[in-house]
VEXNU-520832 format. One record per atom (N, C-alpha, C, O): x, y, z. Coordinates in steps of 0.2 Angstrom, whole numbers, plus 2048, in hexadecimal, padded with zeros to 3 digits. Layout:
N
XYZ;...
! end
This chain:
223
EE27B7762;EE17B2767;EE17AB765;EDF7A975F;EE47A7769;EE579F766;EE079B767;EDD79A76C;EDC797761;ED4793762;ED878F764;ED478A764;EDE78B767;EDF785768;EDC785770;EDC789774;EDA77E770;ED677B776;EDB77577A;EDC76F778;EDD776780;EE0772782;EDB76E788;ED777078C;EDC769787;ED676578C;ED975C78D;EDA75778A;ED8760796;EDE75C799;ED975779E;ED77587A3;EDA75179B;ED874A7A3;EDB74D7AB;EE07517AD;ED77497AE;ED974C7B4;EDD7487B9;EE37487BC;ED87437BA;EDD73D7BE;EE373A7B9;EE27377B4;EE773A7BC;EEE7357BA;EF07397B3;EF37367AF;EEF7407B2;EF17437AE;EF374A7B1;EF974A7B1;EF07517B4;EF37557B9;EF37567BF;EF475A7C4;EF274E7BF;EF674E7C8;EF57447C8;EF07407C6;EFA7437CD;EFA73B7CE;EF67377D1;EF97357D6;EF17357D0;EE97327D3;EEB72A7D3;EE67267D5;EF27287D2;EF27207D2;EF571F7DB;EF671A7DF;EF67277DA;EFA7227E3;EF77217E9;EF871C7ED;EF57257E9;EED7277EE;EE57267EC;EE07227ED;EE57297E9;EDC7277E7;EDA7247E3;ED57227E4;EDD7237DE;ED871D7D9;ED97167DF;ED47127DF;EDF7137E3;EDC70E7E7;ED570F7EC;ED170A7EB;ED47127EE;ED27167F3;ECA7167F0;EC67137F4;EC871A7E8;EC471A7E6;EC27147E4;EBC7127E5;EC77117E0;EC47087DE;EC37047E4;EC06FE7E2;EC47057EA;EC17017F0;EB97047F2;EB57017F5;EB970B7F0;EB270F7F2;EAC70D7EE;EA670D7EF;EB070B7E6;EAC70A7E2;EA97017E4;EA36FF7E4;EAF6FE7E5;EAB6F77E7;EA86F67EC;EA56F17ED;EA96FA7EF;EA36F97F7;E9C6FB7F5;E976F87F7;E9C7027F1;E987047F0;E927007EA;E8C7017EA;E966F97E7;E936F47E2;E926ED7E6;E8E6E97E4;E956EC7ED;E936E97F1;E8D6E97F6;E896E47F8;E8C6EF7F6;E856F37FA;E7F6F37F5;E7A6F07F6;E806F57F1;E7B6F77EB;E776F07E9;E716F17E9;E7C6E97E6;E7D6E47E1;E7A6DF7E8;E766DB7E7;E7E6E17EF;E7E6DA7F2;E836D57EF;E826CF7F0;E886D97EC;E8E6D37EA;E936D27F3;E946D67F8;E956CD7F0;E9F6CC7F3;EA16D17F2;E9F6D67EF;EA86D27F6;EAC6D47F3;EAF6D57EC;EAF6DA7E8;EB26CE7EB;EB56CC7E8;EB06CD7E1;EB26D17DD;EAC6CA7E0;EA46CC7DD;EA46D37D7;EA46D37D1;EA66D97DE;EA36DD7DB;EAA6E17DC;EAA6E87DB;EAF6DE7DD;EB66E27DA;EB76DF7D1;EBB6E17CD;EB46DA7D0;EB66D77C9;EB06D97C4;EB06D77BF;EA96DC7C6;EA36E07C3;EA86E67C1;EAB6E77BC;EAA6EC7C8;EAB6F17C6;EB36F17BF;EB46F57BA;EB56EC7C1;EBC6ED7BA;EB86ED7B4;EB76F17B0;EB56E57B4;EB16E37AD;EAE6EA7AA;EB06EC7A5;EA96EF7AE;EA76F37AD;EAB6F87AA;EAA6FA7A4;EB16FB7AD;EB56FE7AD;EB96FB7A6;EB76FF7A1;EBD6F77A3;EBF6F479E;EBB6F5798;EBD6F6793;EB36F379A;EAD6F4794;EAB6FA793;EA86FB78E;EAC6FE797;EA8706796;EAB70D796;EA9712794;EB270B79B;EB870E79C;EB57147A1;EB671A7A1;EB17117A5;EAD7137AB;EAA70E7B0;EA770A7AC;EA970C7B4;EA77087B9;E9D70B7B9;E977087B7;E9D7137BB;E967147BA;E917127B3;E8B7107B4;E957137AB;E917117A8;E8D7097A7;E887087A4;E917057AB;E8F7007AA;E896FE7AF;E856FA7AE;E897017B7;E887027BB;E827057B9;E7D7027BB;E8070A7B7;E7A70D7B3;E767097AF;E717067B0;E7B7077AA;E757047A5;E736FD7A6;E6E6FB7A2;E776F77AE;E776F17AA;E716F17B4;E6D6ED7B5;E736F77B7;E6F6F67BF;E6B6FC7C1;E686FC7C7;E6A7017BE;E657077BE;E6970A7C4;E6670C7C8;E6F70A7C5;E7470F7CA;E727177C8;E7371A7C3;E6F7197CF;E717217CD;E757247CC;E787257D1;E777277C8;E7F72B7C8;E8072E7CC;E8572E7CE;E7B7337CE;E7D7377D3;E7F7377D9;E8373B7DC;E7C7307DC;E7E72E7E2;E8572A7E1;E8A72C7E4;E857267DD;E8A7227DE;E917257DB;E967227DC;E9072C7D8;E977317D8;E957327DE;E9872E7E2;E937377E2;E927387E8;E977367EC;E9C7387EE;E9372E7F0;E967297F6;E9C7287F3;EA07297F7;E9E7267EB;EA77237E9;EAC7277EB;EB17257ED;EA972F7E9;EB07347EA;EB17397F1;EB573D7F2;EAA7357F4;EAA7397FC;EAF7397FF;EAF73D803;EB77357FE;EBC732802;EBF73A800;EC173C806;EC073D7FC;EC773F7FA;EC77457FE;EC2749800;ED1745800;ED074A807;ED674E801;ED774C7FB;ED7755805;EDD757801;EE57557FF;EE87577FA;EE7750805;EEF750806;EEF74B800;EF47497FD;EE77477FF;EE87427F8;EEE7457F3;EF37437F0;EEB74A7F2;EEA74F7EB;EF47517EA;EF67567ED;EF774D7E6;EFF7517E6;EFF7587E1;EFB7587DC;F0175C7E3;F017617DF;F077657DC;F0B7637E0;F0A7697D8;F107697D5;F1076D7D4;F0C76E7CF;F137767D6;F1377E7D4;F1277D7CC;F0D77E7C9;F1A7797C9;F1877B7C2;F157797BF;F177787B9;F0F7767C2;F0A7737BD;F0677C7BA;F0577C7B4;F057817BE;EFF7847BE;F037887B9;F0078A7B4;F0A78B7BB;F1078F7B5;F0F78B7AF;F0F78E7AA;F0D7837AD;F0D7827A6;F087837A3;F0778579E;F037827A8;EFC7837A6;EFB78A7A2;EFA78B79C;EFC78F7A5;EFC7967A4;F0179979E;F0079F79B;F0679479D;F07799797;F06795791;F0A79678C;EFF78E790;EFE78D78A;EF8791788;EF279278B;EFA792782;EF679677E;EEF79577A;EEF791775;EEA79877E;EE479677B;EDF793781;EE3792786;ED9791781;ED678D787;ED7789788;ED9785784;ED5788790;ED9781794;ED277E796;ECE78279A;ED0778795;EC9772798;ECE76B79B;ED376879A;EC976B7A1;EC97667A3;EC47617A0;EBE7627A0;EC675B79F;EC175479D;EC274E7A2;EC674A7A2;EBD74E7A5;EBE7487AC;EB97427AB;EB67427A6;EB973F7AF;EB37397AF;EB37387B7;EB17337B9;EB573E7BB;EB473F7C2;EAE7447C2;EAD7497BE;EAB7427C8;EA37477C8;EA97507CA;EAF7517CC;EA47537C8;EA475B7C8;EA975D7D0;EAF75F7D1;EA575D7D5;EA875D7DB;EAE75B7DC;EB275F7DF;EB17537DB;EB87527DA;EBC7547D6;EC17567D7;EB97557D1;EBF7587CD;EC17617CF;EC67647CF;EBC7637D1;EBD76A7D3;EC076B7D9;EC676E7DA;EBE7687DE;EC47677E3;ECC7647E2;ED27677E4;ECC7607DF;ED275D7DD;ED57657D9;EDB7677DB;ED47677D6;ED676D7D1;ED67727D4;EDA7767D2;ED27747DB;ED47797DF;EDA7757E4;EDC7797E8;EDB7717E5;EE276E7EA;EE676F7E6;EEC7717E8;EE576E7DF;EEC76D7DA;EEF7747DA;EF57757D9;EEB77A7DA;EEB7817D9;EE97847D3;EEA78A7D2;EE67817CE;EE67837C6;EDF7827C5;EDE77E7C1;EDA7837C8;ED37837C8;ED17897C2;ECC7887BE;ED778F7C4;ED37957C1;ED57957BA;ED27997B6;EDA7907B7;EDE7907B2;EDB78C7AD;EDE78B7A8;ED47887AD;ED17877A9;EC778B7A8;EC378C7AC;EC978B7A2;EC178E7A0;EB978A79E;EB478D79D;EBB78379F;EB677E7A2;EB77797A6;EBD7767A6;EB47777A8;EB576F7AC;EB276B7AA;EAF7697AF;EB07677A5;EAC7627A4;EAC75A7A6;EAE7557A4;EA975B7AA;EA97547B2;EA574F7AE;EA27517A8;EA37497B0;EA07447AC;E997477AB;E967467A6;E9574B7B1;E9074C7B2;E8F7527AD;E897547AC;E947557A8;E9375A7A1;E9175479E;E8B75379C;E9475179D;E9374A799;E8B746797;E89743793;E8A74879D;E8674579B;E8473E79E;E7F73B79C;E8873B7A3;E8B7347A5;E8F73179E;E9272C79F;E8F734798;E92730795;E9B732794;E9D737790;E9E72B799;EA472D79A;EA872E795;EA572C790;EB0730796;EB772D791;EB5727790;EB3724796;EB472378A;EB7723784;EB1725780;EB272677A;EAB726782;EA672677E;EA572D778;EA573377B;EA472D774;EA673176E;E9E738772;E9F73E771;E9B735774;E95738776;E9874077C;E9674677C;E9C73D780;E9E742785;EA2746781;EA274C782;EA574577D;EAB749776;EA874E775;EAA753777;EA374D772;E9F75276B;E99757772;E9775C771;E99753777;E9475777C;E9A75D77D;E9976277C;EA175B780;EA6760780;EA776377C;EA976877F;EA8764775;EA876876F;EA276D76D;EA277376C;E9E76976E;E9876E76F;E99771774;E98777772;E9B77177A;E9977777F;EA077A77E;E9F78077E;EA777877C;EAB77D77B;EA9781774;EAC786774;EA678076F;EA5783769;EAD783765;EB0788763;EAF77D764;EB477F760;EB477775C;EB077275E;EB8777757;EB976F753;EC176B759;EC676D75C;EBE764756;EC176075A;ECA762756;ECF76175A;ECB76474F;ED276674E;ED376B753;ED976A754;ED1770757;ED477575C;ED677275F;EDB775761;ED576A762;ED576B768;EDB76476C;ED875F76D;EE076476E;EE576076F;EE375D778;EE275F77E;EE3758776;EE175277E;EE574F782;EE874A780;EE6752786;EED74E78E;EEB74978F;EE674B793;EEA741790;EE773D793;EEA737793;EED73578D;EEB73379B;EEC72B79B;EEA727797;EED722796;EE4727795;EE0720793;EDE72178C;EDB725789;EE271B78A;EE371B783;EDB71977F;EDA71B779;ED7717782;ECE71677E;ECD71C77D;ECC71D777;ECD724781;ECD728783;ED072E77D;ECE73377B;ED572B77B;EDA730776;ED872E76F;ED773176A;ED9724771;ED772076A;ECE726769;ECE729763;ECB72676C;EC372A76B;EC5733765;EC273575F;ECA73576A;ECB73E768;ECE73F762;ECD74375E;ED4738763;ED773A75B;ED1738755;ED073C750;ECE732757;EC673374F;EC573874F;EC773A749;EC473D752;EBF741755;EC4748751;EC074D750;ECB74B74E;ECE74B74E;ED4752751;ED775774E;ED174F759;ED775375E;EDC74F75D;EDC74975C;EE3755760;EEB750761;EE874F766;EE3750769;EEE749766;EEE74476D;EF674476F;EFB74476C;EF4747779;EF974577A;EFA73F780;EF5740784;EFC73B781;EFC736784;F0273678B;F0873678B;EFE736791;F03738796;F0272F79A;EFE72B79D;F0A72F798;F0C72879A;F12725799;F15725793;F1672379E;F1D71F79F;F1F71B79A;F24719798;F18718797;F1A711792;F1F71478A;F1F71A788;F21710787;F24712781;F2171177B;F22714776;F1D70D77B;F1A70A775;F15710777;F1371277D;F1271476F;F0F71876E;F0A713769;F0D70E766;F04714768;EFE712764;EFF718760;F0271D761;EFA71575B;EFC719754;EF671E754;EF772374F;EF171E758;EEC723758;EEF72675D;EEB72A75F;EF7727762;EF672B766;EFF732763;F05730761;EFE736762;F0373B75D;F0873B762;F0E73A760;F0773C769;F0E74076D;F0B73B775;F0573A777;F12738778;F1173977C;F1773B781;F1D73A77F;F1573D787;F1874078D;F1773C791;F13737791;F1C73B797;F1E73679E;F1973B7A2;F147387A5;F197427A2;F147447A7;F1374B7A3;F1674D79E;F0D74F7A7;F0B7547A3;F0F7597A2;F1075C79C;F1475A7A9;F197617AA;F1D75F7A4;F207647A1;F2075979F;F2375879D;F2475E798;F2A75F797;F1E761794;F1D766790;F2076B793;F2476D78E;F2176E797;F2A773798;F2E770795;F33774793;F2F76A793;F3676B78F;F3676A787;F3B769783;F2E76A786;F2E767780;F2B76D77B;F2F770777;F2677077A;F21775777;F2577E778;F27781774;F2377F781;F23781785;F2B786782;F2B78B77E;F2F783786;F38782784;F3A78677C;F3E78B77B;F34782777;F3478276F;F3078A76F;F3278D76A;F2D78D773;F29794772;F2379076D;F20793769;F2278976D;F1B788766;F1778776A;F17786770;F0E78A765;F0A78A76A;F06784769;F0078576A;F0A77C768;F07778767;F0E77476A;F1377676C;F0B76D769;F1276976B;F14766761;F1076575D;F1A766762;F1C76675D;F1D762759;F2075D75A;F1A761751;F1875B74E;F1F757749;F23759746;F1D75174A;F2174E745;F2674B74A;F2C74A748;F24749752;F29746757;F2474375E;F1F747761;F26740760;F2573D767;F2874376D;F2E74576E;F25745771;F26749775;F2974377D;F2673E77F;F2E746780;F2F742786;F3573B786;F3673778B;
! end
């Protein structure tokens, strides 16, 4: 049996969350700092970025710098999401299934959304944890803290374990830590803490998959 651990971002990684809902979200979230804060608009759409840039989370800055409950305010942010949001892709669930070894999701969306999002995708069954911000601890991607909280509850070393994710703070964290990185993104310029990247995840059919390796393949850029 394969120890390797694949452990996959959810938004903007198995499935497209920029076209539909992170606008969508990023409006719920500043209303939601407008109501709370008593900002502007304006106000409190430039709170939530600064937050978001400095903590690579909008909640933790929200927590620490105005005693925001997380509970609620995951809550009210992700009440919007209906299904038809959610794009979904048959061969997303055919690739998931024939990598070898366990499958984790790593979110920084509360528990509820990402399990929905993951039952509309259809590949819910196809992972053997979900670790939502709220495993975490609130402490989101990038923080080295949600990492080692995932390692421990997977019981395996950060070598097992190779990371699907947009956001480079996020991968820059996993490679110290030292999982592969793979970086799903259009851009060309790769950073030096990121090993492989991909335009999107399906891209792995033509890359590992294709190759029968039960890794993606080293000493190249995939994609």
């Amino acid at each position: 049996m394969s120890r390797r651990v694949w452990i996959f971002d959810l938004d903007d990684t198995l499935h497209n969350a920029s076209a539909q809902i992170f606008p969508t979200m990023n409006q719920s979230m500043t209303r939601y700092i407008m109501d709370f804060l008593a900002l502007e608009e304006l106000a409190a759409h430039q709170l939530r970025q600064y937050y978001w840039q400095l903590y690579g989370a909008t909640l933790k800055g929200l927590m620490r710098h105005h005693g925001v409950n997380p509970h609620h305010f995951l809550a009210e942010t992700h009440a919007f999401l209906t299904d038809d949001m959610v794009q979904a892709t048959k061969q997303l669930r055919q690739l998931l299934q024939k990598l070898p070894g366990r499958k984790c999701v790593f979110t920084n969306a509360p528990r509820s959304y990402a399990l929905r999002v993951l039952e509309v995708l259809g590949i819910l069954d196809c992972f053997t944890l979900v670790f939502s911000v709220e495993s975490s601890g609130f402490h989101a991607k990038p923080s080295v803290r949600g990492f080692r909280k995932l390692l421990r509850q997977l019981h395996c070393r950060a070598t097992d374990c190779t990371l699907f994710e947009d956001s480079l703070p996020a991968l820059m964290t996993a490679r110290r830590l030292g999982m592969r990185t793979v970086w799903i993104s259009r851009r060309l310029h790769k950073p030096n803490f990121v090993q492989y990247r991909l335009p999107h995840v399906l891209a792995l059919t033509h890359s590992a998959l294709k190759k029968g390796a039960s890794c993606i393949p080293a000493g190249g850029e995939c994609g």
